[in-house]
Backbone as JSON Lines, residues from 0, in Angstrom:
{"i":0,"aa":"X","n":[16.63,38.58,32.58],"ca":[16.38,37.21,32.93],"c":[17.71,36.53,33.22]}
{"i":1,"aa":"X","n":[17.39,35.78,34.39],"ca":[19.01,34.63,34.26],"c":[18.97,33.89,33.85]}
{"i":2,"aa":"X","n":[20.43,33.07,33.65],"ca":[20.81,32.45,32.47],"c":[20.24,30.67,32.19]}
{"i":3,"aa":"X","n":[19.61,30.49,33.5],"ca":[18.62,29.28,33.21],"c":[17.41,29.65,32.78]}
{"i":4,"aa":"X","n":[17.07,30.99,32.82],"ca":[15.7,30.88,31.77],"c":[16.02,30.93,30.24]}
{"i":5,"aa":"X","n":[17.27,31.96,29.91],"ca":[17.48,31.64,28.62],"c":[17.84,30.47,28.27]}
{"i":6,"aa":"X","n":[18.6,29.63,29.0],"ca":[18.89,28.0,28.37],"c":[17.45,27.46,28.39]}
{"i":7,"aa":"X","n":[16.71,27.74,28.85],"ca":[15.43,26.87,28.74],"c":[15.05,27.8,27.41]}
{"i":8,"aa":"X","n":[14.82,28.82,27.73],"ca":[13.69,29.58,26.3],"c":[14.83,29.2,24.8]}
{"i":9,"aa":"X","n":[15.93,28.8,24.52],"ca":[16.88,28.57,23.97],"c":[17.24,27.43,23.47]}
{"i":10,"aa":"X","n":[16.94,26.94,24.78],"ca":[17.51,24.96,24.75],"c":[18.65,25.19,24.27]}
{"i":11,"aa":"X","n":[19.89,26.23,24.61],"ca":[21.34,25.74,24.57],"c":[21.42,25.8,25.87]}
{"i":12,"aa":"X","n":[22.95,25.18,26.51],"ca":[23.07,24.84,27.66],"c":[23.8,26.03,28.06]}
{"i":13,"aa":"X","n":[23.62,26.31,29.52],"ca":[24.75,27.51,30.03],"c":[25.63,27.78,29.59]}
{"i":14,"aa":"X","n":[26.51,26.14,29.73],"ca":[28.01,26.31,29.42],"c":[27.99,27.08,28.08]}
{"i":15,"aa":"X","n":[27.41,26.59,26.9],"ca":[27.33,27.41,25.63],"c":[26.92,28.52,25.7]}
{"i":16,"aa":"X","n":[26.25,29.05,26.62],"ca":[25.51,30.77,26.83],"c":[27.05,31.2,27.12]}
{"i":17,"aa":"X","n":[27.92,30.46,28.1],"ca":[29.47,31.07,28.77],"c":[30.26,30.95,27.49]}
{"i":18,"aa":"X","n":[30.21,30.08,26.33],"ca":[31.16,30.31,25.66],"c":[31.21,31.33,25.25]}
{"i":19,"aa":"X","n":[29.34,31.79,24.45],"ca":[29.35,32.3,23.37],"c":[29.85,34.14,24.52]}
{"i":20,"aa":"X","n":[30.14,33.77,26.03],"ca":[30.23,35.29,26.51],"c":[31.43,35.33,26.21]}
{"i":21,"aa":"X","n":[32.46,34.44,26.19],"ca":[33.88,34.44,26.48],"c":[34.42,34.86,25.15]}
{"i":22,"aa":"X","n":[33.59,34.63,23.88],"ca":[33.98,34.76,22.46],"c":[33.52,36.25,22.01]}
{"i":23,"aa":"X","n":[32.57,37.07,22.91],"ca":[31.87,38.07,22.68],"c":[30.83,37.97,21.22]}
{"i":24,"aa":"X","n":[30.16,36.59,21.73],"ca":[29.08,36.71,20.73],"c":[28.01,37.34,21.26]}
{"i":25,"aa":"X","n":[27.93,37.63,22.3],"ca":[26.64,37.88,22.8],"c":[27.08,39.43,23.25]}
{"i":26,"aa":"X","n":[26.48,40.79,22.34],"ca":[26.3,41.82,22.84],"c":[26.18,42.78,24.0]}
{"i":27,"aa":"X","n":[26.77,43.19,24.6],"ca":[26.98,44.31,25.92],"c":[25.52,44.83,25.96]}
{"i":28,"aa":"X","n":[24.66,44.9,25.17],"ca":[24.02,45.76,25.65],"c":[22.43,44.36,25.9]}
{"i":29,"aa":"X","n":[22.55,43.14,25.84],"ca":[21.5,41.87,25.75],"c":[22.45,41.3,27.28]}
{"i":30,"aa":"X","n":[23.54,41.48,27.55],"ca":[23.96,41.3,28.95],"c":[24.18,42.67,29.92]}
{"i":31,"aa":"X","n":[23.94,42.57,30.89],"ca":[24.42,43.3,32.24],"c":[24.55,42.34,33.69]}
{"i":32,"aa":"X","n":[25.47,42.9,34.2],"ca":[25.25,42.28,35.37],"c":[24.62,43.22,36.76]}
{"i":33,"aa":"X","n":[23.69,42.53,37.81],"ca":[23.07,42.72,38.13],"c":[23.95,43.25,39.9]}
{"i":34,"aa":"X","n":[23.57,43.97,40.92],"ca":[24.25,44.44,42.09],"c":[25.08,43.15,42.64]}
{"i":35,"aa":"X","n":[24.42,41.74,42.64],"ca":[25.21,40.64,43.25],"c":[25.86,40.08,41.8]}
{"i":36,"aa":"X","n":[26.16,40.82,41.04],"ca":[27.68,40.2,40.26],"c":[26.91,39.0,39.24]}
{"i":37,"aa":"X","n":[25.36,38.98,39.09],"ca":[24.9,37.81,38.69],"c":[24.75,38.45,36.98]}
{"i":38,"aa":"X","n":[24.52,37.44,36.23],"ca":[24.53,38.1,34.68],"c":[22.96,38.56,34.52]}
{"i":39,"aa":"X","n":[22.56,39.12,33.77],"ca":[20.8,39.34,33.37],"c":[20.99,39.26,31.98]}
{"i":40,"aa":"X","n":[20.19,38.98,31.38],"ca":[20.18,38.59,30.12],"c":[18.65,39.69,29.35]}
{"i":41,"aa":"X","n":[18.99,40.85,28.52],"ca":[17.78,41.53,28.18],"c":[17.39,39.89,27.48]}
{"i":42,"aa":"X","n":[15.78,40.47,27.32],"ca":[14.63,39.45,26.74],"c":[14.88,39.33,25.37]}
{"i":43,"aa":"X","n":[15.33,40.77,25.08],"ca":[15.87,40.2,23.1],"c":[17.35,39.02,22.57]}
{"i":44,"aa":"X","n":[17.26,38.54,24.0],"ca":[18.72,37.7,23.55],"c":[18.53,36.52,22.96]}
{"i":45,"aa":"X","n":[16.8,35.87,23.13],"ca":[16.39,35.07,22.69],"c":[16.25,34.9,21.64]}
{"i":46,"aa":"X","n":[15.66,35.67,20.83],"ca":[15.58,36.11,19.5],"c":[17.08,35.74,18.85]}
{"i":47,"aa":"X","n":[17.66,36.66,19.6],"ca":[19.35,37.19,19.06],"c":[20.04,35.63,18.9]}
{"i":48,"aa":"X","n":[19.53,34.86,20.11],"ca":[20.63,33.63,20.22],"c":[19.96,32.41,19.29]}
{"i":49,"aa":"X","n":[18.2,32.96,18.82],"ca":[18.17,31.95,17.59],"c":[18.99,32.2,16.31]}
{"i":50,"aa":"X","n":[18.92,33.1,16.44],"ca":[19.41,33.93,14.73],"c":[20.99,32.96,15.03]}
{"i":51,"aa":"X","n":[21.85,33.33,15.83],"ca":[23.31,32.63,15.79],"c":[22.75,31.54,16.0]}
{"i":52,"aa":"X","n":[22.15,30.54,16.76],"ca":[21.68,29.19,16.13],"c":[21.57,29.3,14.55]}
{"i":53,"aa":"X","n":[20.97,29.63,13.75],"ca":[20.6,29.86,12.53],"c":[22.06,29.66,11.92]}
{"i":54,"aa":"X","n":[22.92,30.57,11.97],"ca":[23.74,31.21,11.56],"c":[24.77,30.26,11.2]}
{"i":55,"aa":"X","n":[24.79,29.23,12.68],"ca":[25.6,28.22,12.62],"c":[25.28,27.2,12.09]}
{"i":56,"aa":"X","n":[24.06,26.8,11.97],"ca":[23.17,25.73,10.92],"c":[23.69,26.02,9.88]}
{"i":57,"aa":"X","n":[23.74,27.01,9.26],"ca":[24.02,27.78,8.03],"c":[25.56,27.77,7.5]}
{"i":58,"aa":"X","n":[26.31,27.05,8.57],"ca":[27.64,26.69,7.85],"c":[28.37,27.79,8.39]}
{"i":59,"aa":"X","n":[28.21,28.9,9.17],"ca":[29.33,29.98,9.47],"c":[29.89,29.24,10.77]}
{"i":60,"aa":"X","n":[31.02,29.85,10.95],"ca":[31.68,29.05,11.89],"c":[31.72,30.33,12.87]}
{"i":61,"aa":"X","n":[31.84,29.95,14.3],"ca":[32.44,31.26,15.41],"c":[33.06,32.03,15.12]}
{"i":62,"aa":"X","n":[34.19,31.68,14.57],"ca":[35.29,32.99,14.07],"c":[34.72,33.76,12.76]}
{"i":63,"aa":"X","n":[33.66,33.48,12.07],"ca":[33.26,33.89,10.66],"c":[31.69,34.76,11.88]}
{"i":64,"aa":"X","n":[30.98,34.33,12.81],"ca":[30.04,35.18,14.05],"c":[30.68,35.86,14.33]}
{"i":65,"aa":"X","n":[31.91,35.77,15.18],"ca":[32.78,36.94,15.85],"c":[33.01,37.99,14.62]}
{"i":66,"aa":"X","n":[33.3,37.71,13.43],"ca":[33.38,38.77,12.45],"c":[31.86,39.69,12.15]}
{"i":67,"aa":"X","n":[31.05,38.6,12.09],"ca":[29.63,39.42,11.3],"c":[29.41,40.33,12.9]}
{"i":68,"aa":"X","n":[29.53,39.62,14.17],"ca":[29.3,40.39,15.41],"c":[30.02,42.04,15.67]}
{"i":69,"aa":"X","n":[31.42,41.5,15.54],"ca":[32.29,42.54,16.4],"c":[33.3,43.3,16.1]}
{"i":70,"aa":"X","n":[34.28,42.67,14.63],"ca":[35.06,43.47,13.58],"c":[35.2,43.58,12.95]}
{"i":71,"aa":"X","n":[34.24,43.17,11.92],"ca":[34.95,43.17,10.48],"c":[33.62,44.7,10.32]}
{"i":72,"aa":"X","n":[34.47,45.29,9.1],"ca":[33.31,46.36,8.51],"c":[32.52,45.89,7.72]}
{"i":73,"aa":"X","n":[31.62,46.87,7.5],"ca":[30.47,46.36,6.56],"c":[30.53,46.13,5.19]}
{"i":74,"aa":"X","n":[32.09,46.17,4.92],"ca":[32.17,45.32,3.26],"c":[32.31,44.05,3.7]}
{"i":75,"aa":"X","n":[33.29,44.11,4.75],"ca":[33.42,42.58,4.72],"c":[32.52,41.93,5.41]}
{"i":76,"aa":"X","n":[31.38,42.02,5.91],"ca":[30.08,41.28,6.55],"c":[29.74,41.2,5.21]}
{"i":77,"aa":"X","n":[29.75,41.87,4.6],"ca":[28.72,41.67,2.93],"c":[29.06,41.15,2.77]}
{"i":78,"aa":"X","n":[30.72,41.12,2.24],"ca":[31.52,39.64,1.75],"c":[31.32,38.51,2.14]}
{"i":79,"aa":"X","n":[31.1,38.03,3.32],"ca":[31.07,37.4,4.03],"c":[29.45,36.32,3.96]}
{"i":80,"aa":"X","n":[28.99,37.05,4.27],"ca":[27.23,36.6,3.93],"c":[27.19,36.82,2.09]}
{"i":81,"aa":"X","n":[27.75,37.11,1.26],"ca":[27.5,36.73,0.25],"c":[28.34,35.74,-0.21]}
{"i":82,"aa":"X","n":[29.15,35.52,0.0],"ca":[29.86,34.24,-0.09],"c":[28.58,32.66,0.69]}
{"i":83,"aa":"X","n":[28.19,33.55,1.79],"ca":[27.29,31.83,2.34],"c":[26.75,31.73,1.08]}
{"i":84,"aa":"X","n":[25.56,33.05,1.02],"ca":[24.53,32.74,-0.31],"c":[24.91,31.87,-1.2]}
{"i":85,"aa":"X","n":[26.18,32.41,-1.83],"ca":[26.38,31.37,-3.26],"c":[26.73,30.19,-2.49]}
{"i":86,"aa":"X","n":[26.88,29.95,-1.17],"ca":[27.68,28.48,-0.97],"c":[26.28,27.56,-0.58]}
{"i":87,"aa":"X","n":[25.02,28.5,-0.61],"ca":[24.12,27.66,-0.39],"c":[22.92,27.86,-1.68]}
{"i":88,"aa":"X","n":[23.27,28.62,-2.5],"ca":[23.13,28.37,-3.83],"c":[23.51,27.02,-4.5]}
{"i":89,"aa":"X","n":[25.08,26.85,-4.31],"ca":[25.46,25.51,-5.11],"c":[25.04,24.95,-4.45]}
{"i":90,"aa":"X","n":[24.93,24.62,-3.13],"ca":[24.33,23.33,-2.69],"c":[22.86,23.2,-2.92]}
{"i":91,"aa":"X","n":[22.22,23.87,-3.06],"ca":[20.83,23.89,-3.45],"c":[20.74,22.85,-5.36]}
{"i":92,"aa":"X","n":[21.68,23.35,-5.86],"ca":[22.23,23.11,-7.22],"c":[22.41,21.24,-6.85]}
{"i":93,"aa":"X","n":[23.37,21.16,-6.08],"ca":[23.45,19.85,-5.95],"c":[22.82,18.85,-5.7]}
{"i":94,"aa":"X","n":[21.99,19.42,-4.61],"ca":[20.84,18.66,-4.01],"c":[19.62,18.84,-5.28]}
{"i":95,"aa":"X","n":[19.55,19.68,-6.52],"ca":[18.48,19.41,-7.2],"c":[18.82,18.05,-8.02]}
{"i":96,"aa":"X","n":[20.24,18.33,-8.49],"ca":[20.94,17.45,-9.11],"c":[20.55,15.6,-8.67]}
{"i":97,"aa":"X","n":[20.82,15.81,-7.26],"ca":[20.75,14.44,-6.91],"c":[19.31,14.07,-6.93]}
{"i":98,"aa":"X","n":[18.29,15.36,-6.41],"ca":[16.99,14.3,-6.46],"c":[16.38,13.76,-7.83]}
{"i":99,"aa":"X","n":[17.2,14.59,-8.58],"ca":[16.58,14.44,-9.95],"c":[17.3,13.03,-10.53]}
{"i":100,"aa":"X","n":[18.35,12.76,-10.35],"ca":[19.39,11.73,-10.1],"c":[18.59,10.23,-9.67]}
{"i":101,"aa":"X","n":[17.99,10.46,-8.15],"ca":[17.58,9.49,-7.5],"c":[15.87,8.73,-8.04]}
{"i":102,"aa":"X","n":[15.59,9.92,-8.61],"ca":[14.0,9.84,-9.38],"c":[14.23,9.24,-10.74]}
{"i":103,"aa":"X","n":[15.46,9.46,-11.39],"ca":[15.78,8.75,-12.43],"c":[15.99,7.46,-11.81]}
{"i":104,"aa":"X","n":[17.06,6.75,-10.82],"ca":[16.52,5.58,-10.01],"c":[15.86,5.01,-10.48]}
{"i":105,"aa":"X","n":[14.83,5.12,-9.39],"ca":[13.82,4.95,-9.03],"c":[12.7,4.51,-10.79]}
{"i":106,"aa":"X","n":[12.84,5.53,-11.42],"ca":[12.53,4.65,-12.49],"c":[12.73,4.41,-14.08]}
{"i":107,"aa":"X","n":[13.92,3.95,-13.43],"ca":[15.21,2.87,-14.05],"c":[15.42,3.83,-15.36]}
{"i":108,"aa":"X","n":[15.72,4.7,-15.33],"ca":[16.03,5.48,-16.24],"c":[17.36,6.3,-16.01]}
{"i":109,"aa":"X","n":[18.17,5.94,-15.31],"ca":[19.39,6.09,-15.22],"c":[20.35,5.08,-15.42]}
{"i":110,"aa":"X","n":[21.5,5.15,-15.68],"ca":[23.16,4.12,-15.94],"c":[23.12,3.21,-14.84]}
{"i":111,"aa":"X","n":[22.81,3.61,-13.55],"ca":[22.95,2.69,-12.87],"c":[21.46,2.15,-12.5]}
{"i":112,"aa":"X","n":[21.42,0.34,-12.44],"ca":[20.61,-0.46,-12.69],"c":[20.4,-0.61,-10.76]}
{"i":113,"aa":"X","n":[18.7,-0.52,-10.5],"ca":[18.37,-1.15,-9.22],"c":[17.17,-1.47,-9.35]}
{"i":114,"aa":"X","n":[16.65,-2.53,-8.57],"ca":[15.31,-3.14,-8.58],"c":[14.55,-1.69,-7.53]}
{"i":115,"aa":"X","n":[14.99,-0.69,-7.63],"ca":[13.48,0.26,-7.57],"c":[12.12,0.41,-8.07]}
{"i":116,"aa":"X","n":[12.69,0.19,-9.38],"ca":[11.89,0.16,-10.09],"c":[10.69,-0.67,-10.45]}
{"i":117,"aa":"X","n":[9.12,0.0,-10.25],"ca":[8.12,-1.48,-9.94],"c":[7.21,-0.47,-10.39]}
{"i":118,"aa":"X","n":[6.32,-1.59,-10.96],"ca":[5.07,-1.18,-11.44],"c":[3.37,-1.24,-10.43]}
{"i":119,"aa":"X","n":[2.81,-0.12,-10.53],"ca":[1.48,-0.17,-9.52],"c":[0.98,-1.11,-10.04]}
C-alpha cells in the first residue's frame, strides 16, 4: 500500500511515516520500494505503526524505539521495557494515591478544607 493509505489507516501524517523511515523505525521487510522508486508499505505496518504509537504513549522516547527496534540485544530490550513497567507501576501508585487523596476531599476528611463537601 502507499503511504497515503497508511496515513489514513494510521492517522499519522506522511511526514511522520518519513521520519519514522529516516530513524529506521519502520522495518525493511513492512517497506519496499516499488519499479517507479515509489515506497509500498506491507499491510502489517499498520498494526506495527500502532504498537510504536503505543509505545510512545507509553513514555519511550525514539532513541529508547530505535533501541527496542534495531540495536540493542535482548538483555537490554528487557532492561529497557522493564524499567517502563516499574515506571508505570509507580505511576499507577501515584495516581491511586491521589484519587484516594481527592475522595478524601471531597468528603472533608482530609487537612485540607474545601466546600466539596455536601450532603444529598
Amino acid at each position: 500500500m502507499k503511504a497515503n493509505e497508511v496515513s489514513k489507516l494510521t492517522g499519522l501524517p506522511i511526514s511522520t511515516l518519513r521520519f519514522y523511515e529516516r530513524k529506521k523505525l519502520i522495518p525493511e521487510q513492512l517497506l519496499t520500494r516499488d519499479e517507479n522508486n515509489y515506497r509500498v508499505y506491507d499491510e502489517d505496518v499498520v498494526e506495527y505503526l500502532q504498537d510504536v504509537r503505543m509505545l510512545l504513549t507509553l513514555g519511550f522516547t525514539i532513541q529508547e524505539l530505535i533501541l527496542l527496534i534495531n540495536e540493542s540485544s535482548d538483555i537490554e530490550k528487557k532492561v529497557l521495557v522493564t524499567e517502563k513497567i516499574t515506571y508505570i507501576q509507580e505511576l499507577e501508585a501515584k495516581l491511586e494515591a491521589s484519587k484516594t487523596f481527592l475522595t478524601d476531599v471531597l468528603e472533608g476528611k482530609a487537612n485540607f478544607q474545601t466546600r466539596c463537601n455536601y450532603e444529598h
